[in-house]
C-alpha positions in Angstrom: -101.2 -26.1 -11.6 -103.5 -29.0 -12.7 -103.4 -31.8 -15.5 -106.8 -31.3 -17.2 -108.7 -32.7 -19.8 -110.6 -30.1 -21.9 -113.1 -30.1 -25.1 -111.7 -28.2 -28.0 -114.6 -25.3 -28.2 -113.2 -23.6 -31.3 -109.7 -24.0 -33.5 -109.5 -21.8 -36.5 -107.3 -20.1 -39.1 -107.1 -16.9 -38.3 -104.0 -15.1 -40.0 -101.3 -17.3 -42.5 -100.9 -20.4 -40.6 -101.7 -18.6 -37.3 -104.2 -20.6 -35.1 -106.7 -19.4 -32.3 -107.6 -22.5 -30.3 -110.6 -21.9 -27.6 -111.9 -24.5 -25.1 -113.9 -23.9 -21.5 -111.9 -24.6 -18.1 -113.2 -23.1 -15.0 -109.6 -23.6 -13.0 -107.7 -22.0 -15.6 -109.8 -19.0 -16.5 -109.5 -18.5 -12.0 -106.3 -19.1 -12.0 -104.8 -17.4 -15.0 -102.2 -14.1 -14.9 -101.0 -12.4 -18.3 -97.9 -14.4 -19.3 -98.8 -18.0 -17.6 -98.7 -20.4 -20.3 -99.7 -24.4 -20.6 -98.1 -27.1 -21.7 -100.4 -29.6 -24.0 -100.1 -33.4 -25.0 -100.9 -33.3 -28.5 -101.7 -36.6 -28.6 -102.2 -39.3 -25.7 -102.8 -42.3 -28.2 -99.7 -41.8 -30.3 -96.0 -41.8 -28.8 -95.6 -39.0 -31.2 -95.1 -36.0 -30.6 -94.0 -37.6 -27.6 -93.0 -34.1 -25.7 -95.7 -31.7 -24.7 -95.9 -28.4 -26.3 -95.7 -25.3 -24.3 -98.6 -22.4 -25.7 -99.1 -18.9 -24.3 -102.5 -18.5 -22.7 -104.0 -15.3 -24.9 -106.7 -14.3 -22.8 -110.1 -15.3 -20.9 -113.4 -14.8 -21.7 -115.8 -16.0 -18.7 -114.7 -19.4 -18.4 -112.9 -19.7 -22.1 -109.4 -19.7 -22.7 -107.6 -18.8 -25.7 -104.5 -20.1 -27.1 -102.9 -19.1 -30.0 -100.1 -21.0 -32.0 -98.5 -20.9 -35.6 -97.7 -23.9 -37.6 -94.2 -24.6 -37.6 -93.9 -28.6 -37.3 -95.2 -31.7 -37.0 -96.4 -31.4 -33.6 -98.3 -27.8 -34.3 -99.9 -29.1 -37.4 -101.7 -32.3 -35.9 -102.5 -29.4 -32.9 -104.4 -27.7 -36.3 -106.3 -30.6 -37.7 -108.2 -31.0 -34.6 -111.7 -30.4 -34.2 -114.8 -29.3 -31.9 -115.5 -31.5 -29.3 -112.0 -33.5 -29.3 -110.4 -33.8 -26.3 -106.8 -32.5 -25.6 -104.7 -33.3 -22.4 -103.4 -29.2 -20.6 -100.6 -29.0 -17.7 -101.5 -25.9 -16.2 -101.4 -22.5 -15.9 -97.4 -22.3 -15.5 -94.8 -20.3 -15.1 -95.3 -16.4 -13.5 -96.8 -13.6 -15.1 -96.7 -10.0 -16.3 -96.4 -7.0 -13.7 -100.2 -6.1 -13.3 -100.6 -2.9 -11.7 -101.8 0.9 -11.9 -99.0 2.8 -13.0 -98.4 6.7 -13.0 -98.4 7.3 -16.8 -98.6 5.3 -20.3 -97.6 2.0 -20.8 -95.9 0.6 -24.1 -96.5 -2.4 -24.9 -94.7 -4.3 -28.0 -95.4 -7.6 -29.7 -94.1 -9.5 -33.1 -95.6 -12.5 -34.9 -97.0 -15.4 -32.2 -95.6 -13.0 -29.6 -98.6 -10.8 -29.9 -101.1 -13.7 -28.3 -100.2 -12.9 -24.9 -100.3 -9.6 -24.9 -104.0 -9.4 -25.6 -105.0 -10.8 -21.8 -101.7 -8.2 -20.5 -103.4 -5.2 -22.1 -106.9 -6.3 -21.0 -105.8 -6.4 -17.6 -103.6 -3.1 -17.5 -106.6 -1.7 -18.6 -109.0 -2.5 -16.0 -106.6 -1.3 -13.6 -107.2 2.1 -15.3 -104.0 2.7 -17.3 -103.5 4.4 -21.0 -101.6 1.5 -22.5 -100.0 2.0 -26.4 -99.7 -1.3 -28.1 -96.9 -1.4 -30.8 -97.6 -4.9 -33.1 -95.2 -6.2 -35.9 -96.4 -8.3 -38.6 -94.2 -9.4 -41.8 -97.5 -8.2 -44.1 -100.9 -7.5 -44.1 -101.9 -11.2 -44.5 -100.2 -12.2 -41.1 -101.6 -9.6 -39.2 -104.2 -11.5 -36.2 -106.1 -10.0 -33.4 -105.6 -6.4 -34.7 -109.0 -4.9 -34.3 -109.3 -6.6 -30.4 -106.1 -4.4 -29.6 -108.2 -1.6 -30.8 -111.0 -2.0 -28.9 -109.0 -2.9 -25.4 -105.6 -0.1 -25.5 -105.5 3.9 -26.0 -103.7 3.6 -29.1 -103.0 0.5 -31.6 -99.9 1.0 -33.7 -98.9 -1.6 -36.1 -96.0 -2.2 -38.5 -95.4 -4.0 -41.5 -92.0 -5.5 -43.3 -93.2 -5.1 -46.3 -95.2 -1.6 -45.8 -98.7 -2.8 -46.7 -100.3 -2.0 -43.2 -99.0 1.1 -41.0 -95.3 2.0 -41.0 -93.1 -0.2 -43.3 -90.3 -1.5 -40.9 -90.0 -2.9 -37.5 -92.1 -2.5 -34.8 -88.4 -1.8 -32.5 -88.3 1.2 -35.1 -92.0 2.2 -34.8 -91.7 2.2 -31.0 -88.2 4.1 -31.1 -90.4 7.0 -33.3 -93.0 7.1 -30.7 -91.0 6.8 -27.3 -89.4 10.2 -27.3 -93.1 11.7 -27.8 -94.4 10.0 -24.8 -93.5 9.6 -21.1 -94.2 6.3 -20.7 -93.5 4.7 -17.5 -93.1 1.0 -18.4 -92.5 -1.3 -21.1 -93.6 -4.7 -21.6 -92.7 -7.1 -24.9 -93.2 -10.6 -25.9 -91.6 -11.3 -29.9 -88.8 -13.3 -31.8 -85.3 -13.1 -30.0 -83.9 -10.4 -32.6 -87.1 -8.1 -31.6 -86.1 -8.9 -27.8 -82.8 -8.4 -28.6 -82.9 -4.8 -30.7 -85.3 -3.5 -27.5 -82.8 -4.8 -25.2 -79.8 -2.1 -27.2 -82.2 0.5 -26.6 -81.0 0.4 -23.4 -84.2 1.9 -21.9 -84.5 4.8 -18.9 -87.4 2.6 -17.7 -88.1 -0.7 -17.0 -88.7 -2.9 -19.6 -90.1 -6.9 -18.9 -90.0 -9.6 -21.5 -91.7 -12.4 -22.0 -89.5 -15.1 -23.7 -89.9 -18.2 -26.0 -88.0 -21.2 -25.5 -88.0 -25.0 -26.2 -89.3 -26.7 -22.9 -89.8 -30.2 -22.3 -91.2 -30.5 -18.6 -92.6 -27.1 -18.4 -91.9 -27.2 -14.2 -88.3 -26.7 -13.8 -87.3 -30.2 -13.8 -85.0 -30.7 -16.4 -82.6 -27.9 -18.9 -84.0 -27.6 -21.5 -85.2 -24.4 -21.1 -82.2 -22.8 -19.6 -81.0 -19.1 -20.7 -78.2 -17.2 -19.3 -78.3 -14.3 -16.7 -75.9 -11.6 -15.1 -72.8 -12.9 -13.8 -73.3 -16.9 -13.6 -76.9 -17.1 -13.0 -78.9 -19.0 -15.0 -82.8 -19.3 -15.4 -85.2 -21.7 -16.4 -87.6 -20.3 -18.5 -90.3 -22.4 -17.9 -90.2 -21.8 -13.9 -88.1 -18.8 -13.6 -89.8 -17.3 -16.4 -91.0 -16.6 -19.0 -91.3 -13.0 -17.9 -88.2 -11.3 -17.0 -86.8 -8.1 -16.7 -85.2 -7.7 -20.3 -81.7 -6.5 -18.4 -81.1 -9.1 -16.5 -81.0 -11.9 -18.8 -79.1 -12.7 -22.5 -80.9 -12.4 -25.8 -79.1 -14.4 -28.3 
């Protein structure tokens, strides 16, 4: 984990308010494991937003890292009106990763809305471990939908759903994937989404495992304080940020 300064290399509209940020960082693309994330100082010269902002790391290309965000607030937006060559302040890479392994059969994998960013590095790397990996994506309509035709050219299989039905099957991606697990034996399941996607694959109750990557409000991004702090079996309790985010999907609440 480092404090870096990095150029912005690219920051573009890709989907509805979706945002793919690039910028180059030798350490980080090293360093990275599917599911580490960073935490970013929007901006040093204004007290505001005074918190950083905790972002997924998508993937790595050579030494280029990839973030993607949606605009949601204040803080996200002046994230979007920021430019090539600008310089932005990264904590980083943090928190623990994605199992990465070669597994004996097909792996599912199953993202929704700015869930689906981190998943692209996950699927990259399952694949160069030599695994079939299934990729399940939910979108709310065929304008939101980001990063579809990358899936396609990394997994075995891309399967997307729509809410409204104008891409793939109309309904959830939980309901997609329910239709395709009892056709195939897979082995593992992996899923980063809103809670009520987490929380639907979490009643599924799964014969295999099943980790999640979860989304939380985080202020320190290291452990230090509770903002972050979920509920586990019995009277554990995680931080995300440092515990996290990836979990197995049993052991923790989804409210």
């Amino acid at each position: 984990m480092k404090l870096l300064e990095v150029k912005i290399e690219e920051n573009v509209m890709i989907a509805n308010n979706i945002f793919l940020l690039s910028f180059e960082s030798e350490y980080l693309a090293e360093n990275f494991k599917p599911g580490n994330f960073v935490n970013i100082l929007i901006d040093k010269e204004s007290i505001y937003p005074l918190l950083r902002r905790p972002f997924s790391i998508s993937f790595v290309e050579g030494k280029r890292v990839y973030i993607g965000y949606k605009v949601v607030g204040k803080g996200t937006k002046l994230l979007s009106q920021k430019s090539k060559g600008e310089v932005i302040n990264i904590l980083g890479p943090l928190g623990n990763s994605f199992l990465i392994d070669k597994f004996n059969g097909k792996i599912a994998v199953i993202g929704g809305g700015v869930g689906i960013f981190p998943l692209v590095g996950l699927c990259k790397e399952l694949k160069n471990r030599g695994n079939k990996v299934d990729v399940f994506l939910g979108f709310r309509d065929l304008n939101s939908m980001f990063l579809v035709e990358r899936f396609k050219d990394i997994c075995d299989n891309t399967l997307i759903a729509t809410d409204d039905g104008s891409s793939g099957y109309k309904g959830s991606v939980v309901d997609l994937f329910k239709a395709n697990f009892s056709k195939a034996e897979y082995k593992i399941v992996f899923c980063c989404g809103p809670k009520p996607m987490l929380k639907a694959i979490k009643n599924l109750n799964l014969p295999v495992k099943c980790y999640a990557s979860l989304e939380e409000k985080m202020a320190c991004g290291i452990g230090a304080c509770l903002c972050c702090s979920i509920k586990g079996k019995g009277d554990k309790m995680y931080h995300v940020c440092s515990d996290g985010p990836v979990f197995d999907i049993m052991e923790v609440e989804i409210e």
